[in-house]
LUMKE-120471 format. One record per residue (C-alpha): x, y, z; residue in three letters. Coordinates in Angstrom, 3 decimals, always signed. Layout:
N
x,y,z,aa
X,Y,Z,ala
...
This chain:
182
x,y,z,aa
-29.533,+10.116,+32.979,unk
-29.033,+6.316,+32.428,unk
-28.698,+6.737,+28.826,unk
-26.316,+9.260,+29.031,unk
-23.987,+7.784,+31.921,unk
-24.076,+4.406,+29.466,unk
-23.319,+6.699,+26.036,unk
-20.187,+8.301,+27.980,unk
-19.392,+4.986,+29.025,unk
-19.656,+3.149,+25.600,unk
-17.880,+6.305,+24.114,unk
-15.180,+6.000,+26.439,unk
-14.914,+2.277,+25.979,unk
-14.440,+2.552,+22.086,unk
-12.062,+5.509,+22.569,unk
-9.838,+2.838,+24.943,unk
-9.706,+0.009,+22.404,unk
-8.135,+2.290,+19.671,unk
-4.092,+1.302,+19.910,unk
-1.704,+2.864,+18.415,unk
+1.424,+0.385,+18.286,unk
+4.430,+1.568,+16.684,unk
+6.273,-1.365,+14.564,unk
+9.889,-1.168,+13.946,unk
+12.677,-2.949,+11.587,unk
+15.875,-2.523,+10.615,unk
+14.848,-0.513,+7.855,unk
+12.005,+1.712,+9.174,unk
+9.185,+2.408,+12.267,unk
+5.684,+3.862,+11.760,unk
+2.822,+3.483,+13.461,unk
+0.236,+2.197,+12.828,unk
-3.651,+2.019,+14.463,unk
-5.328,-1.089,+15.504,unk
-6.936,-3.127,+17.794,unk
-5.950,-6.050,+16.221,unk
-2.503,-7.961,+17.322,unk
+0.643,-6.929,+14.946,unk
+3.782,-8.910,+14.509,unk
+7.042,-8.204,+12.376,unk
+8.567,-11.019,+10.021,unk
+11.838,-10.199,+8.953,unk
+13.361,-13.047,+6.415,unk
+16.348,-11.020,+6.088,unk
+17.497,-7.804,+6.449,unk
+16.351,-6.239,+3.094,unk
+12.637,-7.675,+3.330,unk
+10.326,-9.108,+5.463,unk
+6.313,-9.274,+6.698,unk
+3.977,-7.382,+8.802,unk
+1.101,-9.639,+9.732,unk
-2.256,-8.023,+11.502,unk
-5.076,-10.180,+11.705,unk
-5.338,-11.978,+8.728,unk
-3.417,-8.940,+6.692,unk
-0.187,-9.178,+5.679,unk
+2.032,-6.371,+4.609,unk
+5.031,-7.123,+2.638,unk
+8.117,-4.862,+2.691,unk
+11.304,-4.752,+0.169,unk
+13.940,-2.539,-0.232,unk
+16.564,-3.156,-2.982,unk
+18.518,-1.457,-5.933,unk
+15.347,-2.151,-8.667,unk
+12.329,-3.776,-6.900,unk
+8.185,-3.581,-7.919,unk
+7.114,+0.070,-8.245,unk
+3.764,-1.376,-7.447,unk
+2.360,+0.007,-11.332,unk
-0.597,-1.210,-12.665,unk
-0.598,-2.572,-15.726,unk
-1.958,-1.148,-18.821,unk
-5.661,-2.547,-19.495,unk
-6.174,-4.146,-22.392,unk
-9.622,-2.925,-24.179,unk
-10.875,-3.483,-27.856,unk
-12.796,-1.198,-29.010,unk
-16.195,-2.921,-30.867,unk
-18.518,-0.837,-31.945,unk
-20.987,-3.134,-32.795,unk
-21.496,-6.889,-31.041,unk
-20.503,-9.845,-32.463,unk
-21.456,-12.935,-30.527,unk
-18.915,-15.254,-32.492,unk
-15.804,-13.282,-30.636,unk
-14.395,-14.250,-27.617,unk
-12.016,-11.695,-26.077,unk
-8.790,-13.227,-24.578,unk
-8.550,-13.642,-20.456,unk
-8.099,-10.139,-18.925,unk
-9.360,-8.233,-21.916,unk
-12.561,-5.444,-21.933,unk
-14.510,-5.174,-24.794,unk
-16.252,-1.332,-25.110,unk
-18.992,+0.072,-27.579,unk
-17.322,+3.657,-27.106,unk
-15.318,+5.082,-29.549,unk
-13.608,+7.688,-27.428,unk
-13.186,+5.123,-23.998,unk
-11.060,+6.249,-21.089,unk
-8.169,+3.696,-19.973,unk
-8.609,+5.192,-16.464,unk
-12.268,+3.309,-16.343,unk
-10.359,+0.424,-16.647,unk
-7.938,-0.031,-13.965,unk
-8.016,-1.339,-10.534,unk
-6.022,+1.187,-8.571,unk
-5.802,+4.354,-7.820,unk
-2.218,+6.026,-7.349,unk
-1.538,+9.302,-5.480,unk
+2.103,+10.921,-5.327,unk
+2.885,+12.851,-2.057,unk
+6.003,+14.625,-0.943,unk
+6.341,+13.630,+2.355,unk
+9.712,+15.540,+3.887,unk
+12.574,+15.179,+1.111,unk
+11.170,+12.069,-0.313,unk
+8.403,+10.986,-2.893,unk
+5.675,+8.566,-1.995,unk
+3.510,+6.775,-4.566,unk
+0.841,+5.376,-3.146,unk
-1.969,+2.927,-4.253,unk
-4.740,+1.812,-3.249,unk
-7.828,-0.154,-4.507,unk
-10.825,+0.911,-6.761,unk
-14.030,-1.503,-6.186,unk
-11.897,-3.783,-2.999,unk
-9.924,-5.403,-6.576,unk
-6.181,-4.316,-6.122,unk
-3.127,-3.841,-3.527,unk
-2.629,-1.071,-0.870,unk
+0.995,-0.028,-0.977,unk
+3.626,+2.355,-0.855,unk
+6.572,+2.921,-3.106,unk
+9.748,+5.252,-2.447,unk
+11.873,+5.841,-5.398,unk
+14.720,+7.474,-4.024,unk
+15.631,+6.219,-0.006,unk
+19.210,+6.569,-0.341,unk
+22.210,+6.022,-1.433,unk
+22.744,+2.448,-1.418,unk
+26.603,+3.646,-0.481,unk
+29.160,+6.836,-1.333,unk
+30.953,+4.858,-3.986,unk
+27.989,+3.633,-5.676,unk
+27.064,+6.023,-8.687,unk
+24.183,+3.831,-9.224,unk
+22.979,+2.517,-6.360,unk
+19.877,+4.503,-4.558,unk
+17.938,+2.360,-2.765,unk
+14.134,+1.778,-3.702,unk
+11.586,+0.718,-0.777,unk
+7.766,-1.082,-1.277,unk
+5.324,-1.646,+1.509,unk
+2.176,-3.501,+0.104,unk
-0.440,-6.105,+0.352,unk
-4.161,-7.022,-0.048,unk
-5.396,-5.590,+3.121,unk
-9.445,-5.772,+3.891,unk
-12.129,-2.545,+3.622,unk
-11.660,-2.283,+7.656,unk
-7.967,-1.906,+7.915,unk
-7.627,-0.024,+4.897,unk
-7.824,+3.459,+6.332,unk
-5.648,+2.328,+9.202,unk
-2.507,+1.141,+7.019,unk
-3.376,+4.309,+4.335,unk
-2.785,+6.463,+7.654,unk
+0.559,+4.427,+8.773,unk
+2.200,+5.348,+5.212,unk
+2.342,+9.213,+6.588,unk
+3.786,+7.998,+9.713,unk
+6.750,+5.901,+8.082,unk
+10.370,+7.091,+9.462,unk
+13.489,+5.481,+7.092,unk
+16.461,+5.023,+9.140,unk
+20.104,+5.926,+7.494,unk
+22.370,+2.960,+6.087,unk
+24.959,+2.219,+8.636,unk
+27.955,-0.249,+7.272,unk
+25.907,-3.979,+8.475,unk
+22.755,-2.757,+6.608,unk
């Protein structure tokens, strides 16, 4: 009876700790799932910082900003070894004739539609890469702009534990609508 009086408490213990704290700019809310205590940077009113623990987030939103792309791995293809060559820094050197450059990279991307908007999002292979978010299309930047739709990025080396957490707070992400001081 002990043991199960102490596993109810325990269970209900965890189940208290779990916050959900809801972080909003000028720019955008979402929510996001931690225990840990979360505090907005803004250094101006296109970008700024979400810090968590020792995690930071960093946010942008401009006319051509990072897509947050990977790029292309460099691999030579050597079919047999040759102790004598050095590859250059940041270069893999295969024995397979038919290689896949997907083996190569450190993230992995997924595209979602979430509502009328297109989310890429990345996220690590191996604990090697960023965790991000990238919105091609936010908005118009403003009515007489032919060019101008805004872009938005959300990214940052975040640790194994918070991971899930900030992969989770992506879904959650509301934009708010230009008004004339932003």
């Amino acid at each position: 009876m002990k043991r199960i009086l102490l596993s109810l408490l325990t269970f209900c213990i965890l189940l208290s700790c779990s916050k959900k704290k809801t972080l909003e700019t000028e720019i955008f809310s979402m929510v996001l799932e931690t225990e840990l205590e979360v505090s907005i940077v803004e250094s101006s009113l296109n970008e700024g910082y979400i810090l968590f623990g020792t995690d930071t987030l960093k946010y942008k939103r401009g006319l051509q900003i990072d897509n947050l792309s990977e790029p292309c791995p460099k691999v030579i293809y050597m079919p047999i070894k040759d102790d004598k060559f050095i590859p250059p820094e940041g270069t893999f050197v295969t024995k397979k004739r038919n290689y896949d450059l997907d083996n190569y990279r450190f993230q992995n991307v997924v595209y979602k539609a979430v509502g009328d908007r297109n989310y890429k999002i990345t996220y690590p292979r191996n604990n090697q890469g960023i965790t991000g978010l990238f919105v091609d299309s936010l908005y118009k930047w403003n009515s007489s702009d032919l060019f101008g739709i805004a872009q938005f990025n959300l990214y940052g080396n975040i640790k194994d534990g918070n991971r899930s957490h900030v992969l989770k707070a992506f879904e959650t992400i509301q934009f708010y609508a230009p008004t004339e001081n932003n």
